[in-house]
Steps between C-alpha positions, in 0.01 A plus 500: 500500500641862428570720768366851519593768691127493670635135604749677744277673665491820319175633361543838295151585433432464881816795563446689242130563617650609839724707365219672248300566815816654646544735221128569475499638892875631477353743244292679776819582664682648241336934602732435863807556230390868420585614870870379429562689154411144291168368296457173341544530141282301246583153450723379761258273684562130386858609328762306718607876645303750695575855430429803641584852306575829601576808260872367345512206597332081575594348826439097495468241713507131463444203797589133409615136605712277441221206465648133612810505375674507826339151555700404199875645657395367860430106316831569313702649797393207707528226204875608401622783708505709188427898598246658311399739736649763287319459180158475712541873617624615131202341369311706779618798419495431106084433545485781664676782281433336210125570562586858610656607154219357283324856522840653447625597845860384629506409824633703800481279824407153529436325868472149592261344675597181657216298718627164704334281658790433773763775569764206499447530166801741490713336705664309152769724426585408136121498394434873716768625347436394115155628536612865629781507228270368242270793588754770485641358178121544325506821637791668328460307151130671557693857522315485826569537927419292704258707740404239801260234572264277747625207632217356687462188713164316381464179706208311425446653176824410344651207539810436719779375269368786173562887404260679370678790281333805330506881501439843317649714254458912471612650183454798276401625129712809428429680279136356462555469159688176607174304573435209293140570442337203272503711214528152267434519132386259239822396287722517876752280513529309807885423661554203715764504806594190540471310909738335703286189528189502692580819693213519787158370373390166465678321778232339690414345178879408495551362852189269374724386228786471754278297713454234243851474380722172657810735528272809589683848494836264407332382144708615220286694238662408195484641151827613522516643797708355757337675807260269734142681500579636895793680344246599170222644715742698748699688217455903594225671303642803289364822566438740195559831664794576319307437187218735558801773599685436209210615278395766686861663477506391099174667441331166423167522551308206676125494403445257762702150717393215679610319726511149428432283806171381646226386228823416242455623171119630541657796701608616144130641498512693843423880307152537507467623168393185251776380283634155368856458563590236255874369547622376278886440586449315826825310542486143607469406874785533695570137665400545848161564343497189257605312814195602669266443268687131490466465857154635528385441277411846429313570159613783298187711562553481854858617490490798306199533698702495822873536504724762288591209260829699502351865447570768790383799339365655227473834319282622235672777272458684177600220194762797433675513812476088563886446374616785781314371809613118401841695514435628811442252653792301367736777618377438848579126520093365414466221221244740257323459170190594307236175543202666388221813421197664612188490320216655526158292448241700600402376840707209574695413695720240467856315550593323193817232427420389138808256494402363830097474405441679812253794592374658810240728478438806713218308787778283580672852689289672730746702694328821519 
């Protein structure tokens, strides 16, 4: 039987109504900005940054989590020895400011939040210390400090032996002519950054494949790629700030980004505005993904449904300045190419793979 990522326990359409009624009574709050000099400008509710503007200039803001993956580094750490306490707060930090830039701010301060269940959590030097220099390395390839945190002590609501690791992000948009506003256009070309792997979505659907492996976390994933799948999943998500800087400073104009991580490929869609966003470069699957739809088995609907399928982030861009923001990207160390267009089709909206024979239609996101 394939596995789904509803099999692990995760139901979008269930959080994404929460977080629709969130927005919906979040929007009531938004006049308590005009006593502080800010307003809520159109369009930011259901974007994956909040803004707030004042006369010359956006401030943004941006709260996230790591997910599980820490369940994968604590199975690993106690399976081998092998550290990756490190990568987990990168990743952290990565989910975090990489969110924060979609709308075109570059982030300022970032602060950890780290919940345990048992304060003797911290009392393992090498993995304490990999997670705080982990977070301070995100910060500074983010162009960001490292303002503070919370550090709380959650018995009974976290479990002994397991860290619970998000936090928050403040950045700005200056000059406002820096926001990345959705302004998409039939004809765009869309540019694909590639991932590091899996990055930080999908992993309870992972630990389910992990559960049903022989070898678990110590199962080598194949396809030319002589990594075990503990050491696959753990890699350290990139994070694209430099690439939204770069173009701002070139004069590249982004008409909009996404972040690629939870719904997989469908987050293509997230602007509101109805377009198909045919791709028609995709790249073939990177192996830790063809391992997992081995080991799943995982159709191919369901993971480009689900996981990056080796995407991180995306930008859509003028066909005429595509070649410059592939180069832009290149120049700051991200794998980058043209894999597809825009089109406009009166009101649909749509994901589209032709080589794959896959298509996901607007119902099938209902973030806002």
């Amino acid at each position: 039987m394939s596995l789904s990522y509803e099999s692990s326990g995760v139901h979008y359409d269930q959080l994404d109504a929460f977080k629709r009624a969130c927005q919906k009574a979040a929007k009531t709050t938004a006049p308590m900005l005009e006593s502080h000099g800010y307003a809520e400008p159109a369009n930011t509710r259901g974007e994956s940054c909040y803004l707030m503007e004042a006369s010359d200039h956006f401030l943004a803001h941006v709260e996230e989590e790591l997910n599980t993956k820490n369940l994968v580094a604590d199975a690993v750490y106690a399976q081998t020895g092998k550290n990756f306490y490190r990568e987990i707060s990168i990743d952290t930090v990565a989910t975090i400011v990489n969110d924060l830039i979609t709308c075109g701010a570059l982030p300022i301060s970032v602060a950890m939040h780290a919940a345990v269940g048992e304060s003797a959590w911290f009392t393992d030097e090498a993995r304490m210390q990999a997670l705080v220099e982990g977070w301070a390395a995100g910060c500074r390839k983010a162009g960001a400090e490292w303002g503070g945190g919370e550090t709380p002590t959650l018995r009974g609501i976290v479990n002994a032996d397991a860290i619970v690791l998000a936090g928050s992000a403040v950045g700005k948009i200056e000059p406002k002519s820096q926001r990345i506003t959705g302004d998409v256009k039939d004809g765009d070309a869309i540019i694909f950054l590639a991932s590091t792997g899996v990055q930080t979505n999908g992993l309870s659907l992972c630990r389910l494949i992990a559960d049903k492996l022989p070898q678990g976390y110590q199962t080598p994933i194949g396809h030319g790629d002589t990594r075990t799948y503990g050491e696959a999943l753990l890699a350290a998500s990139a994070i694209y700030v430099d690439f939204v800087s770069q173009c701002q400073q070139a004069g590249l104009k982004l008409n909009y980004v996404s972040h690629v991580t939870g719904h997989g490929w469908r987050k293509l869609m997230r602007l509101d505005e109805p377009f198909v966003y045919e791709i028609t470069a995709p790249r073939q699957a990177p192996a830790l993904f063809k391992f997992m739809m081995e080991a799943g088995p995982i159709t191919l609907r369901e993971a480009y449904a689900t996981f990056n399928m080796g995407i991180g982030f995306a930008a859509y861009v003028a066909p005429e300045a595509a070649d410059a923001v592939v180069a832009a990207a290149k120049a700051c160390g991200h794998d980058a190419w043209i894999a597809g267009k825009v089109r406009k089709d009166g009101d649909k909206k749509a994901v589209v793979i032709p080589s794959l024979g896959l298509e996901y239609d607007g119902s099938t996101l209902q973030v806002r």
